[in-house]
C-alpha beads as a LAMMPS data file, in Angstrom:
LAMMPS data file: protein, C-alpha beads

140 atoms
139 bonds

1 atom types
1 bond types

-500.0 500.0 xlo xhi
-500.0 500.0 ylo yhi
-500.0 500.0 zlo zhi

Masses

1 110.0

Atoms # bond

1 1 1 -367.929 -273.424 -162.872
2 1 1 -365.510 -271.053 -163.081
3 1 1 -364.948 -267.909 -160.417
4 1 1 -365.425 -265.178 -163.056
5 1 1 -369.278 -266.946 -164.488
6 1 1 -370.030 -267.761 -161.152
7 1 1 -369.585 -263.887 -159.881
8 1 1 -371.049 -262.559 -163.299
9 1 1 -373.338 -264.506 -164.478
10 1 1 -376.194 -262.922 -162.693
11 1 1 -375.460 -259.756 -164.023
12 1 1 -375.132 -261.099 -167.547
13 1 1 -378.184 -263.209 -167.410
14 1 1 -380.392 -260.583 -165.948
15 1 1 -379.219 -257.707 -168.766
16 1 1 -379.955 -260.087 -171.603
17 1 1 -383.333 -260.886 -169.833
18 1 1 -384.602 -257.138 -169.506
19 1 1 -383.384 -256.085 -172.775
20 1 1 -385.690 -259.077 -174.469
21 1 1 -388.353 -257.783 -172.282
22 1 1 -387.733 -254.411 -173.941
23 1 1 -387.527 -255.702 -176.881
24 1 1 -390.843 -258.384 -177.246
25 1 1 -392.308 -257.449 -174.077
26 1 1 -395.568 -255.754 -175.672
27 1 1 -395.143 -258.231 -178.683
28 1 1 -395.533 -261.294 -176.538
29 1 1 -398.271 -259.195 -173.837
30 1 1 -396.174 -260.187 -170.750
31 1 1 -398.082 -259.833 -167.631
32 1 1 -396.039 -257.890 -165.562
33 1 1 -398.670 -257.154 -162.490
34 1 1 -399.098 -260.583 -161.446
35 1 1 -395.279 -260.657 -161.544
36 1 1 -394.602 -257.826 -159.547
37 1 1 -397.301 -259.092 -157.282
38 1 1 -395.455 -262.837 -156.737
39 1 1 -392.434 -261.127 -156.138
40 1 1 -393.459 -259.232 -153.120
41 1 1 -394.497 -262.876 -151.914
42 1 1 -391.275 -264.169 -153.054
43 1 1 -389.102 -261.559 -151.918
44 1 1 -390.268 -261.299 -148.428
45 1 1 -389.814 -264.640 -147.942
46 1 1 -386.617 -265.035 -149.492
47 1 1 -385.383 -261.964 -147.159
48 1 1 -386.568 -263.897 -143.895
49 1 1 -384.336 -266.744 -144.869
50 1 1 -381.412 -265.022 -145.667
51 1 1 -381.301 -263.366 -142.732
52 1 1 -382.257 -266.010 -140.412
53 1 1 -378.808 -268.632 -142.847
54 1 1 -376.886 -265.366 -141.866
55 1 1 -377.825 -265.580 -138.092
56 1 1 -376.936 -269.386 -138.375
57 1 1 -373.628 -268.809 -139.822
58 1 1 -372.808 -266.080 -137.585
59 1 1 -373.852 -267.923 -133.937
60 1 1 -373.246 -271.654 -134.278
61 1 1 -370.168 -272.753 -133.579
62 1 1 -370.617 -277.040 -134.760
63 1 1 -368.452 -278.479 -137.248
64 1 1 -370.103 -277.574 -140.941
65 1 1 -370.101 -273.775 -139.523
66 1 1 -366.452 -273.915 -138.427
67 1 1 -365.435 -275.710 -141.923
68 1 1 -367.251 -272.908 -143.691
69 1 1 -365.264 -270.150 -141.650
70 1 1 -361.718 -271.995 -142.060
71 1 1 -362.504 -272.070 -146.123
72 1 1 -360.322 -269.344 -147.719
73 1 1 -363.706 -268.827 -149.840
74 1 1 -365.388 -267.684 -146.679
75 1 1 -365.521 -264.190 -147.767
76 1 1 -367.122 -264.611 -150.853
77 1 1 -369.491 -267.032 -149.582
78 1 1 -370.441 -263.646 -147.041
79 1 1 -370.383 -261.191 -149.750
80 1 1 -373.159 -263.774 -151.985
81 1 1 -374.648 -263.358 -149.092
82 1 1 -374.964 -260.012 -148.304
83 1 1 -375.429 -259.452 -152.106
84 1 1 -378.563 -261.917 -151.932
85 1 1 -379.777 -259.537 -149.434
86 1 1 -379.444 -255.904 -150.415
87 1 1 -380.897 -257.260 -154.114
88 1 1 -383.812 -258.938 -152.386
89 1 1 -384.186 -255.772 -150.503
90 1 1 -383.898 -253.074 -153.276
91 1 1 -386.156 -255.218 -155.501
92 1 1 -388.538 -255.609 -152.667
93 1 1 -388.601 -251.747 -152.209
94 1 1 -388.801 -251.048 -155.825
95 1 1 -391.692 -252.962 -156.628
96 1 1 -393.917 -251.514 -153.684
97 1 1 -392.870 -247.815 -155.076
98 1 1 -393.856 -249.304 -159.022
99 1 1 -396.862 -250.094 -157.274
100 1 1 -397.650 -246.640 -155.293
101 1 1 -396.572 -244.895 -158.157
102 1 1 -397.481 -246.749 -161.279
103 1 1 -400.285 -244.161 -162.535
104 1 1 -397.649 -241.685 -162.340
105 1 1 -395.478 -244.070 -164.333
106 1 1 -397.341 -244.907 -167.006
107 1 1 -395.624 -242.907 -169.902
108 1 1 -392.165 -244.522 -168.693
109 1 1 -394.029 -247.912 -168.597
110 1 1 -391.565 -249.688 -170.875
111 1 1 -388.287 -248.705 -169.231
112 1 1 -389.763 -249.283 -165.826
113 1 1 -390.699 -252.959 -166.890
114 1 1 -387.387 -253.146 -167.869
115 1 1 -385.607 -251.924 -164.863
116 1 1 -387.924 -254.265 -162.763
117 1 1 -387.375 -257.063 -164.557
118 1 1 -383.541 -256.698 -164.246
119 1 1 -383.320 -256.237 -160.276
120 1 1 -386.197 -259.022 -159.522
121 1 1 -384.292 -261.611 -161.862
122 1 1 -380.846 -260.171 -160.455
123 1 1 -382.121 -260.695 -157.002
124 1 1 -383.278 -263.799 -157.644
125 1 1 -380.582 -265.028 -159.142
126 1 1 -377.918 -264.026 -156.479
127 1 1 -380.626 -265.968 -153.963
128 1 1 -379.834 -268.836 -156.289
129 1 1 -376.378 -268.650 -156.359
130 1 1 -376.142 -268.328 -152.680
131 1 1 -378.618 -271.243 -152.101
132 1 1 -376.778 -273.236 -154.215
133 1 1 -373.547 -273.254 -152.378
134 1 1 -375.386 -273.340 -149.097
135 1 1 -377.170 -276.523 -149.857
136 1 1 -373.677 -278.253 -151.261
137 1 1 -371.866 -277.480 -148.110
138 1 1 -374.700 -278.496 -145.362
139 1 1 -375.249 -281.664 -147.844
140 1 1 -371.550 -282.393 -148.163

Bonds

1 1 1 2
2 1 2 3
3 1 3 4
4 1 4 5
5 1 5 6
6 1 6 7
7 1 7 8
8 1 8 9
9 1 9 10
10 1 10 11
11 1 11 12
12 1 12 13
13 1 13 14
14 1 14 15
15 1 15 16
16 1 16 17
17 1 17 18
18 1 18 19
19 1 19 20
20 1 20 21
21 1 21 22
22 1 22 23
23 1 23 24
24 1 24 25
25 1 25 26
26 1 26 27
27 1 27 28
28 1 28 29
29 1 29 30
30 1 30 31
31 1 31 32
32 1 32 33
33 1 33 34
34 1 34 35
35 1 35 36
36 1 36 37
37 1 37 38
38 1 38 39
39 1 39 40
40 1 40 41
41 1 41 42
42 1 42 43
43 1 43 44
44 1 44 45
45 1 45 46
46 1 46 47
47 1 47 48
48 1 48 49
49 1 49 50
50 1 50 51
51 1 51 52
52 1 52 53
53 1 53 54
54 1 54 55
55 1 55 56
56 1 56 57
57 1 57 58
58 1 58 59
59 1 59 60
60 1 60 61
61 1 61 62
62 1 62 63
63 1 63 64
64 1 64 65
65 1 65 66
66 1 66 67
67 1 67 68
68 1 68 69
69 1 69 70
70 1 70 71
71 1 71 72
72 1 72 73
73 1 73 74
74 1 74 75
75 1 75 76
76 1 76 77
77 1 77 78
78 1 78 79
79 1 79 80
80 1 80 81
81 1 81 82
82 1 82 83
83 1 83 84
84 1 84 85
85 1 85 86
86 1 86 87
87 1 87 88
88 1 88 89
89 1 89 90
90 1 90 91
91 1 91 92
92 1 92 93
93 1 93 94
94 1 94 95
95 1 95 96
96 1 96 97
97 1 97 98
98 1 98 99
99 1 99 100
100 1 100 101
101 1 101 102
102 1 102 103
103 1 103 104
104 1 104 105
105 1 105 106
106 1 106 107
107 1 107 108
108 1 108 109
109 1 109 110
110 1 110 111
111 1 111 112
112 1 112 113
113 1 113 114
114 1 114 115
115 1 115 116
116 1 116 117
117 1 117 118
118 1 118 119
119 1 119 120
120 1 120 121
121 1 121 122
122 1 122 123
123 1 123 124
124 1 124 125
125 1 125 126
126 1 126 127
127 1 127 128
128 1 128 129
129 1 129 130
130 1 130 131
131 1 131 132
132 1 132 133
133 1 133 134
134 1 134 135
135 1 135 136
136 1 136 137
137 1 137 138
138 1 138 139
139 1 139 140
C-alpha cells in the first residue's frame, strides 16, 4: 500500500461512512444507541492497549524493539500511534457527553449521528492501522 492511502485512508473511509449515515441513516433505522454503547466497551479497551504497546516500545530494549527504533519509519509508526490514541480518546469522551447530553441533543440528532459516526470509525480505523503494522513487525 502506498504511503499517501495508508496515511489517508482513514480519513477518507470514515467521511464517506458518516455522510451515508446522513444520508440513509433514518431510511435504513440504524441503531445508533447500542453502537455508542459497544464503543465505550471498545474504546476503553482499545485505550488500555495502546498505552500499555506504547509502554512496551518505549522500555524494552530486545531485538524486535531496537529494529523498530533503527527503522527510518520509526516516527510514523509513533505518530499512528499517538494518533490511535488521542482518536480513541476524543471518541471515548464524545460519546459519554452524547450520552449526558442526548435529551438536549435531540433536535441536532442527525448531525450528531453523523459526527459520531465519523470519530468512532476514524478511531477505529487508526487502531487498525496501527495494529496492523504492529502485528507484521512482532510476527516478522
Amino acid at each position: 500500500m502506498s504511503l499517501f492511502l495508508e496515511k489517508y485512508y482513514p480519513f477518507i473511509i470514515s467521511l464517506a461512512l458518516s455522510i451515508f449515515s446522513f444520508v440513509y441513516g433514518e431510511i435504513l433505522c440504524l441503531n445508533f444507541e447500542n453502537f455508542y454503547n459497544t464503543s465505550l466497551s471498545i474504546f476503553s479497551i482499545l485505550i488500555g492497549f495502546l498505552l500499555t504497546v506504547s509502554t512496551i516500545i518505549n522500555t524494552l530494549d530486545n531485538d524486535v524493539i531496537m529494529f523498530i527504533k533503527k527503522s527510518e519509519k520509526f516516527y510514523l509508526f509513533i505518530d499512528y500511534l499517538k494518533k490511535s490514541i488521542y482518536a480513541s480518546l476524543y471518541s471515548l469522551l464524545l460519546i459519554v457527553f452524547y450520552i449526558l447530553f442526548k435529551e438536549c441533543l435531540c433536535k441536532f440528532n442527525n448531525y450528531t449521528n453523523t459526527l459520531l459516526i465519523f470519530q468512532i470509525t476514524l478511531s477505529l480505523l487508526y487502531c487498525y492501522r496501527f495494529i496492523k503494522i504492529f502485528i507484521k513487525i512482532v510476527v516478522r
